[in-house]
N, CA, C and O atoms as CSV, one atom per row, in Angstrom:
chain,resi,resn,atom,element,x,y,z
A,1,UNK,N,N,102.606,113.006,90.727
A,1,UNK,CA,C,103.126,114.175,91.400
A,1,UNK,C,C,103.128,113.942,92.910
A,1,UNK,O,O,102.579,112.949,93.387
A,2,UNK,N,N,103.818,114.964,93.749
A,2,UNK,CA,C,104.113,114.316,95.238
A,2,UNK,C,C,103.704,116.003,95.422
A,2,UNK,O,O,103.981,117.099,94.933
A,3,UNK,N,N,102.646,115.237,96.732
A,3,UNK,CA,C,101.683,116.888,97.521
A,3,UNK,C,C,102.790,117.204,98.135
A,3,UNK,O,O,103.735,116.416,98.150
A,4,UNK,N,N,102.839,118.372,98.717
A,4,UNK,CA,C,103.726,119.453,99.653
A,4,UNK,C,C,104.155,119.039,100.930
A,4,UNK,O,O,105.075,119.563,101.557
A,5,UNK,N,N,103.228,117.754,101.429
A,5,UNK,CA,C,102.990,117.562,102.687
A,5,UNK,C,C,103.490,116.273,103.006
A,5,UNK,O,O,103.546,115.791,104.138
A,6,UNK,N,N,104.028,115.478,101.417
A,6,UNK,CA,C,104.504,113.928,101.645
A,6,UNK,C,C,106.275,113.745,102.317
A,6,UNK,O,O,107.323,114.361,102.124
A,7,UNK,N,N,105.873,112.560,103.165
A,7,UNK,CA,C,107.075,112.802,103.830
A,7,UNK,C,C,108.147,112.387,102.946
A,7,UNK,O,O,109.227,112.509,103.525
A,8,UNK,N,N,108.250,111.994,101.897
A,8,UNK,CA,C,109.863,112.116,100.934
A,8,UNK,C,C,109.809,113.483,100.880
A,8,UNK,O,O,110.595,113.785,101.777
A,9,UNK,N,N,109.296,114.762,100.303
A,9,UNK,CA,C,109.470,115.989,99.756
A,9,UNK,C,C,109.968,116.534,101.039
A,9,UNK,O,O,111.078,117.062,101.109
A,10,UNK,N,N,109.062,116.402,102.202
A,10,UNK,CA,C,109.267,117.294,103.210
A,10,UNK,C,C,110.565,116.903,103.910
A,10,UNK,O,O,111.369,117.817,104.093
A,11,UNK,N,N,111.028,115.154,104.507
A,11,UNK,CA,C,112.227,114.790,104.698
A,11,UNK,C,C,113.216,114.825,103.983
A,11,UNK,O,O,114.328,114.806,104.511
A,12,UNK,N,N,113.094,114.876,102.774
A,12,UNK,CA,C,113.763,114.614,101.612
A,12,UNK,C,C,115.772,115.743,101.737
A,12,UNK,O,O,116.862,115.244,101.455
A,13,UNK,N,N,115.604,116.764,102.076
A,13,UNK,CA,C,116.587,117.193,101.891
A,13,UNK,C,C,117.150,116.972,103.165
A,13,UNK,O,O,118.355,117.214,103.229
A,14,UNK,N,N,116.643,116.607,104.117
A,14,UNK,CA,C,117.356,116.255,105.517
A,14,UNK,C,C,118.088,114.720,105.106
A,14,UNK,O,O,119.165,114.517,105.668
A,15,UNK,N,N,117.612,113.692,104.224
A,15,UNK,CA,C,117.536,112.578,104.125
A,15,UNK,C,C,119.046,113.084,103.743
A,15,UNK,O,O,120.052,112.714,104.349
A,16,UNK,N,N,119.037,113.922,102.721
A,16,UNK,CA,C,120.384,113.808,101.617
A,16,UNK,C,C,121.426,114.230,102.285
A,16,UNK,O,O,122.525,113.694,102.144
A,17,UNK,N,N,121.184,115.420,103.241
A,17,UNK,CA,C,122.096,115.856,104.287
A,17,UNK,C,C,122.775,115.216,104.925
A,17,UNK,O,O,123.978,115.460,105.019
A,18,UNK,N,N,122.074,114.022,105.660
A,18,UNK,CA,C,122.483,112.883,106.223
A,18,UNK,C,C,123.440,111.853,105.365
A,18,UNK,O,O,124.457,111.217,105.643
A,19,UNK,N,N,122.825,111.960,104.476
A,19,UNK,CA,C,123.825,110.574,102.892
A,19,UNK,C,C,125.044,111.765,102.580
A,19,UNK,O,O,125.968,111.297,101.915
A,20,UNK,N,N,125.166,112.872,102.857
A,20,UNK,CA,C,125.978,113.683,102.385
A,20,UNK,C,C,127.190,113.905,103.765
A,20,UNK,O,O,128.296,114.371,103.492
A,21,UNK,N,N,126.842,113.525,105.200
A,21,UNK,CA,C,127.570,113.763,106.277
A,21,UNK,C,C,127.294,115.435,106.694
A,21,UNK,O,O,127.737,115.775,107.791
A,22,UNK,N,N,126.828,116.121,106.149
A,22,UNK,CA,C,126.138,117.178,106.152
A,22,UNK,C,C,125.466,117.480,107.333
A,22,UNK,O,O,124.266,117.751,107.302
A,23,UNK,N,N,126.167,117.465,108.481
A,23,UNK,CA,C,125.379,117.313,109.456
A,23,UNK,C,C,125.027,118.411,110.295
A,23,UNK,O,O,124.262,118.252,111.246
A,24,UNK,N,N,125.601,119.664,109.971
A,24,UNK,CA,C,125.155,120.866,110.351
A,24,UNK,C,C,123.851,121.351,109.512
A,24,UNK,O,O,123.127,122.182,110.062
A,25,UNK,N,N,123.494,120.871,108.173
A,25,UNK,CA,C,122.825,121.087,107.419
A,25,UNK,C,C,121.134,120.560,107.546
A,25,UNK,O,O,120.002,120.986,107.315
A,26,UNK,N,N,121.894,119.222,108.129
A,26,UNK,CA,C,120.233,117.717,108.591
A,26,UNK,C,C,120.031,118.970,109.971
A,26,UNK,O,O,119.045,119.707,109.965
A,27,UNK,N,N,120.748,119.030,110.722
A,27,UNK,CA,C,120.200,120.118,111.832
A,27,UNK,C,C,119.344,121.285,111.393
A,27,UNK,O,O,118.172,121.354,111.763
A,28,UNK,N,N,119.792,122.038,110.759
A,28,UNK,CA,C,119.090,123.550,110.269
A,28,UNK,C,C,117.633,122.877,109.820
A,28,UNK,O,O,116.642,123.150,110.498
A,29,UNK,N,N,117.477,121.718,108.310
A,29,UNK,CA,C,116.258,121.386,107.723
A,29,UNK,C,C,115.865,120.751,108.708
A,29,UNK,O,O,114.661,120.932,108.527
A,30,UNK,N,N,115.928,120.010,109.819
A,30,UNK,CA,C,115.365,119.191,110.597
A,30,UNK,C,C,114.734,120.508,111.967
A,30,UNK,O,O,113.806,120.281,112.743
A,31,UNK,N,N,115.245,121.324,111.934
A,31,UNK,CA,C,114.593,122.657,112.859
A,31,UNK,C,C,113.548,123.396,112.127
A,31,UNK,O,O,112.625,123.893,112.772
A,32,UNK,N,N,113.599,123.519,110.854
A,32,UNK,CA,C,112.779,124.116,109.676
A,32,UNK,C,C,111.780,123.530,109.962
A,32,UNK,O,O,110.966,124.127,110.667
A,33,UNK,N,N,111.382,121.660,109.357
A,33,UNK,CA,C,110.555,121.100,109.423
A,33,UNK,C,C,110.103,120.869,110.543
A,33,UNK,O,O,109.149,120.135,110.286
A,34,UNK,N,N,110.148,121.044,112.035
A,34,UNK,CA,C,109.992,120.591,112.846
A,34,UNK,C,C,108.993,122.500,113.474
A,34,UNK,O,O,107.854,122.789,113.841
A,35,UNK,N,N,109.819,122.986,113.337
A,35,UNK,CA,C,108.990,124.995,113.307
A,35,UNK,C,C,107.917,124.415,112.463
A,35,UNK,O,O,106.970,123.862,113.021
A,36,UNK,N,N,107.976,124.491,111.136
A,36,UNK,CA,C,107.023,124.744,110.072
A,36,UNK,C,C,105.620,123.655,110.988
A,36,UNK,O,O,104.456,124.049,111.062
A,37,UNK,N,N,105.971,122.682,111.416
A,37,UNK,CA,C,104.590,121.652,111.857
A,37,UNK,C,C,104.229,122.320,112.946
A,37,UNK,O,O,103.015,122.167,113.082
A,38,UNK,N,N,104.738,123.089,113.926
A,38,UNK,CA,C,104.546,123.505,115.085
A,38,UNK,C,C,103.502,124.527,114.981
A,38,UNK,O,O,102.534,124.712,115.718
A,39,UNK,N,N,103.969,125.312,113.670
A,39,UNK,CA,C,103.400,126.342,113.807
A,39,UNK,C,C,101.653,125.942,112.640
A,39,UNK,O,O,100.538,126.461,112.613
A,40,UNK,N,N,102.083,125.185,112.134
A,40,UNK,CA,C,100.658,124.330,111.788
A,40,UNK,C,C,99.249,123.561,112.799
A,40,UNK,O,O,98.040,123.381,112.658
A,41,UNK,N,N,100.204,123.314,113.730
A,41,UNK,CA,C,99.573,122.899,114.722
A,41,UNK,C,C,98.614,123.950,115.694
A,41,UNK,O,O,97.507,123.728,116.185
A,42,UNK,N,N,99.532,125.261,115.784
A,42,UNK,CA,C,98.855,126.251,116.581
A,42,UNK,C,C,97.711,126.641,115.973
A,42,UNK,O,O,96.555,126.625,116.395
A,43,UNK,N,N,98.296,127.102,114.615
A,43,UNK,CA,C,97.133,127.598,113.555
A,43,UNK,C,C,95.614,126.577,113.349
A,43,UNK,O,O,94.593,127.161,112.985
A,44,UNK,N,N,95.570,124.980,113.623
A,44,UNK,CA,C,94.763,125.056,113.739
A,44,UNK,C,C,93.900,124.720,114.866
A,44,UNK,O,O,92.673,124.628,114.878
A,45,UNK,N,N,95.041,124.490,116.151
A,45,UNK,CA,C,94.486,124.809,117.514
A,45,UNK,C,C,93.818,126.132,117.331
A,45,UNK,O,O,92.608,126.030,117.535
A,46,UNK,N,N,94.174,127.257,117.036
A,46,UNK,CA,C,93.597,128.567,116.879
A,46,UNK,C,C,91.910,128.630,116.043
A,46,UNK,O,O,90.929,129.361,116.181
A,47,UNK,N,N,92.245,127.434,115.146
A,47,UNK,CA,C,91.086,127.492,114.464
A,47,UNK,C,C,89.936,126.357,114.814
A,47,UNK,O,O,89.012,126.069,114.053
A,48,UNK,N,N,90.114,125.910,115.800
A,48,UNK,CA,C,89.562,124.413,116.954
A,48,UNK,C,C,89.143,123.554,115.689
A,48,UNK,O,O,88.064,123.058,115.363
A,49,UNK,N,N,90.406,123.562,115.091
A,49,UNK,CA,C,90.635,122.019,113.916
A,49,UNK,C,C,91.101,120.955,114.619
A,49,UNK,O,O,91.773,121.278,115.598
A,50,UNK,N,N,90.952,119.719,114.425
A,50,UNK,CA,C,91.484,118.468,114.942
A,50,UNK,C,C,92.147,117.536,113.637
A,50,UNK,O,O,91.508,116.992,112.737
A,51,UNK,N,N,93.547,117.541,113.829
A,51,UNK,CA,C,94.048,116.916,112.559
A,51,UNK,C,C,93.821,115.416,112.827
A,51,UNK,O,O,93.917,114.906,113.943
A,52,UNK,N,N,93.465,114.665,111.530
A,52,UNK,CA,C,92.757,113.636,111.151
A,52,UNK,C,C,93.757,112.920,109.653
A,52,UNK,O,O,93.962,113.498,108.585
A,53,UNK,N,N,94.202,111.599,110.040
A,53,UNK,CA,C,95.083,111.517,108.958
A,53,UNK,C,C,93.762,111.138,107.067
A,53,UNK,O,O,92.539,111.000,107.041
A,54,UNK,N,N,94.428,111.114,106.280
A,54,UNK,CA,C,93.582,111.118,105.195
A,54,UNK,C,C,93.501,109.797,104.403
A,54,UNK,O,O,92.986,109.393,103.361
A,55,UNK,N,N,94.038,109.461,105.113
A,55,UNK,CA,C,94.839,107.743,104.469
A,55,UNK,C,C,94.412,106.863,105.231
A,55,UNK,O,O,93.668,106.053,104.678
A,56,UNK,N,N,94.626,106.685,106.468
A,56,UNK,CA,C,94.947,105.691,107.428
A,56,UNK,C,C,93.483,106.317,108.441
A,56,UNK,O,O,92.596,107.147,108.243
A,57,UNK,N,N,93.855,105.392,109.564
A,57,UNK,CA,C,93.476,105.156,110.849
A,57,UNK,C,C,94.288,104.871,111.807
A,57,UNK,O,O,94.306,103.651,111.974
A,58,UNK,N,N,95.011,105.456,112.557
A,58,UNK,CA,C,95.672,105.210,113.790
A,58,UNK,C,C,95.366,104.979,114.816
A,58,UNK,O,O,94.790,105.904,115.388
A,59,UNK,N,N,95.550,103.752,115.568
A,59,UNK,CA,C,94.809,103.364,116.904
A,59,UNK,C,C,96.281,102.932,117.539
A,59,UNK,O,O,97.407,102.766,117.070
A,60,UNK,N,N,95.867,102.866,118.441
A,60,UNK,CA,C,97.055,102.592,119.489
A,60,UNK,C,C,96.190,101.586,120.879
A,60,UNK,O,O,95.149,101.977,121.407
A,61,UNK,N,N,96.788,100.493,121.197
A,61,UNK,CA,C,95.974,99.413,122.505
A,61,UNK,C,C,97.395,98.822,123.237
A,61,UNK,O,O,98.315,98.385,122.546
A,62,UNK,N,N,97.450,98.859,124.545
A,62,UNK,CA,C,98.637,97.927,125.405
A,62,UNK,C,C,98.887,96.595,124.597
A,62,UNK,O,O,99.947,95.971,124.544
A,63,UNK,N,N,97.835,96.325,124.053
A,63,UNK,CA,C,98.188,94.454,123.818
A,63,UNK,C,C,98.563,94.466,122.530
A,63,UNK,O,O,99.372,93.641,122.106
A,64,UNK,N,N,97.987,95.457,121.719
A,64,UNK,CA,C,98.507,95.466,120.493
A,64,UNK,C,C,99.857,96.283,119.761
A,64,UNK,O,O,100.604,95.912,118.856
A,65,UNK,N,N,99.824,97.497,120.528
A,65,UNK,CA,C,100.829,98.564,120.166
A,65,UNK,C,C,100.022,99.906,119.092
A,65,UNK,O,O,98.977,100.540,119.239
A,66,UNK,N,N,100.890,99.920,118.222
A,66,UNK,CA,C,100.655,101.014,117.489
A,66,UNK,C,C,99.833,99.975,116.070
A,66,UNK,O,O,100.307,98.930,115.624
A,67,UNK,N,N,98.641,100.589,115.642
A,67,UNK,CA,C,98.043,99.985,114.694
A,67,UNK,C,C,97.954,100.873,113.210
A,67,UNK,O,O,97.037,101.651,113.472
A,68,UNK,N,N,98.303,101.123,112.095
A,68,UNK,CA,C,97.661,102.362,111.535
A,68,UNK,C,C,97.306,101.149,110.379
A,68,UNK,O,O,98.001,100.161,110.138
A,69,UNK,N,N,95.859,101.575,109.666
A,69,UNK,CA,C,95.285,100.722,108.997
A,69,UNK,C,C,94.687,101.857,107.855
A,69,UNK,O,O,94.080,102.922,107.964
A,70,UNK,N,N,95.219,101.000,106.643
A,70,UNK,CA,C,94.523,102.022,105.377
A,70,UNK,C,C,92.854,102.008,105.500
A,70,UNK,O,O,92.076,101.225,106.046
A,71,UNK,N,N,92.713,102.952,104.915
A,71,UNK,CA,C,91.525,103.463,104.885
A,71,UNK,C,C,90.528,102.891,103.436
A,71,UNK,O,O,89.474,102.255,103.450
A,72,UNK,N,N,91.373,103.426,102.196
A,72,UNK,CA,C,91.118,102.631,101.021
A,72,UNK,C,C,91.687,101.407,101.037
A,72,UNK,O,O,92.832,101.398,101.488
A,73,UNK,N,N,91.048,99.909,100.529
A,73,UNK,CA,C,91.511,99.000,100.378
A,73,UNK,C,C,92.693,98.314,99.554
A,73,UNK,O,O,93.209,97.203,99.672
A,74,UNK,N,N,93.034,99.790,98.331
A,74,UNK,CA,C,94.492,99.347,97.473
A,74,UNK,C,C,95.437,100.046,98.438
A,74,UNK,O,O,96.386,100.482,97.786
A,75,UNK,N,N,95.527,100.257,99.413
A,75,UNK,CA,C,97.050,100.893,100.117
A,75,UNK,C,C,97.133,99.878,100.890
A,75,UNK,O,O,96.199,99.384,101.522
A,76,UNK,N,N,98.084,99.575,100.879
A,76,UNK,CA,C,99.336,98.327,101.840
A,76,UNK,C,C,99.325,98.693,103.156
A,76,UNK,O,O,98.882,99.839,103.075
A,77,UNK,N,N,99.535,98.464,104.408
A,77,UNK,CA,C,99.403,98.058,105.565
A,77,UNK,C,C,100.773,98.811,106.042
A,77,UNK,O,O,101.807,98.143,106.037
A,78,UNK,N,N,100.820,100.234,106.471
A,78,UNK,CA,C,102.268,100.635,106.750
A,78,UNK,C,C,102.607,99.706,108.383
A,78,UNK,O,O,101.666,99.185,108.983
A,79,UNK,N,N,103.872,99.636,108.853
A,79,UNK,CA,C,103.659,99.496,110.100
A,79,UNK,C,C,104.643,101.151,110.564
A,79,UNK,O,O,105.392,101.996,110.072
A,80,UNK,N,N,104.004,100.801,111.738
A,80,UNK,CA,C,104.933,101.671,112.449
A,80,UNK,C,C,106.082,101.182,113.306
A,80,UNK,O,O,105.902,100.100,113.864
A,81,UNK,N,N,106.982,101.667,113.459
A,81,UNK,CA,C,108.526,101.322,114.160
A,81,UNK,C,C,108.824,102.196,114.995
A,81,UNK,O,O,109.139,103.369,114.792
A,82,UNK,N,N,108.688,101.394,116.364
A,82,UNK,CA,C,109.203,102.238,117.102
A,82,UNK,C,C,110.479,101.994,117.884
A,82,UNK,O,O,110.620,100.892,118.414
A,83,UNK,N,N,111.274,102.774,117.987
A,83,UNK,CA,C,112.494,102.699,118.680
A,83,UNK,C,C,112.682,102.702,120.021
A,83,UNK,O,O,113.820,102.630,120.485
């Protein structure tokens, strides 16, 4: 099963929007998802939560760049891409 919070479910209909030329549509879900985190964020600024990923470790160094490293030893090594 796929949680509420994985990024296929949550990108997922922007993805298709996009494969569809749908591009008034990738706008609207891409404002949705982008509100919906915002307002996640306040809520738990409000609640002096500090979000913490559940998977990984994210570090970031000049010499190295962006690092994110699994946490459990069966998950694969995502990288990050930056543009």
């Amino acid at each position: 099963s796929v949680w509420p919070t994985e990024s296929a479910l949550v990108w997922g209909e922007l993805s298709q929007a996009i494969i569809n030329n749908e591009w008034e549509k990738a706008r609207e879900v891409k404002n949705t998802v982008e509100e919906t985190q915002r307002s996640l964020v306040k809520e738990r600024e409000s609640k002096g939560e500090t979000w913490v990923p559940k998977h990984f470790i994210v570090t970031h160094s000049n010499e190295d760049g962006w690092k994110c490293s699994p946490i459990q030893k069966w998950v694969p090594d995502a990288p990050i891409v930056t543009l």
